[in-house]
C-alpha positions in Angstrom: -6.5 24.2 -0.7 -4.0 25.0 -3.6 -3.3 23.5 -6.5 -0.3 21.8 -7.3 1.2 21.3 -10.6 4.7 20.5 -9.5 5.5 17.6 -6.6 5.7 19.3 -3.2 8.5 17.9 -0.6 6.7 14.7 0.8 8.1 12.9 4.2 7.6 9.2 4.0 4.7 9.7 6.7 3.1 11.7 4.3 3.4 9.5 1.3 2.2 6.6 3.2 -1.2 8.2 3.8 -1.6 9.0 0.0 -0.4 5.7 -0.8 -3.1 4.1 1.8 -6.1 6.1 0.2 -5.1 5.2 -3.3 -5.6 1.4 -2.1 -2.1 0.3 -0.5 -2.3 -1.4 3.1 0.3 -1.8 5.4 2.1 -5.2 6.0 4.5 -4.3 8.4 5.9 -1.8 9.9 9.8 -2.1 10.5 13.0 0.3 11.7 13.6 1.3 8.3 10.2 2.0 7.0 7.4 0.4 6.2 6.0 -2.0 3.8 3.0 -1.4 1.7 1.3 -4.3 -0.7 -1.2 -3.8 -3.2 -3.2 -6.9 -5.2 -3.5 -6.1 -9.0 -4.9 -8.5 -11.6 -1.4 -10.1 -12.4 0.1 -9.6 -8.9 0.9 -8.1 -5.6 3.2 -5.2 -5.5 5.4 -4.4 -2.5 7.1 -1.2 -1.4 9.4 0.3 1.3 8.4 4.1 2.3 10.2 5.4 4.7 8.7 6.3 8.3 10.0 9.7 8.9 8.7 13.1 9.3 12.3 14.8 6.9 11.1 15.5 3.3 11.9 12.6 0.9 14.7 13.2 -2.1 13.8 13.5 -4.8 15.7 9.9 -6.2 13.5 8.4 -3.4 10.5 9.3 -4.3 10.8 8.9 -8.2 12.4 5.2 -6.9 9.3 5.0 -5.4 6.6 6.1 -7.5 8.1 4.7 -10.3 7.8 1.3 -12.6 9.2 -0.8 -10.8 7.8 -0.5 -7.0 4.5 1.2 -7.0 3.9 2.1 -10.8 1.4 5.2 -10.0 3.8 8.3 -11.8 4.2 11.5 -10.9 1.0 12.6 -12.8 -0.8 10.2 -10.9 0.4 11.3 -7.4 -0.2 15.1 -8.3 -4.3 13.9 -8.7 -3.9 12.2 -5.2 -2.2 15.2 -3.8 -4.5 17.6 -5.2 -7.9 15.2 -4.4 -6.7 14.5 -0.4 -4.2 17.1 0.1 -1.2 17.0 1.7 
């Protein structure tokens, strides 16, 4: 399995599997996408991935991985990419 050093295109299917094995569950499941939650100490996060198989853009995913919905960072979704694969 290579190793990646820059982000690879992700589909929303794909980031919601990496997201599930870094500890997100799904809360529903809608038209648009669906909603993961996660508890931490001070709260529960909530996020929107969308369900489809077309490679996320790039805004969507840093939207995404970002501070203010799931907090984990590029950085941090290269180690889940490079520990579970794609």
């Amino acid at each position: 399995m290579p190793r990646y050093t820059r982000l690879p295109a992700l589909s929303g299917k794909k980031l919601i599997k990496l997201l599930q094995k870094d500890g997100w569950s799904i809360k529903r499941r809608a038209q648009h996408g669906v909603a993961l939650a996660k508890l931490f100490a001070d709260r529960t996060r909530v996020t929107v991935v969308p369900d489809s198989n077309a490679p996320l853009d790039d805004g969507t995913l840093a939207a995404i991985v970002g501070r203010k919905q799931t907090n984990i960072g590029k950085r941090r979704l290269l180690e889940l990419i490079n520990r579970f694969g794609v």
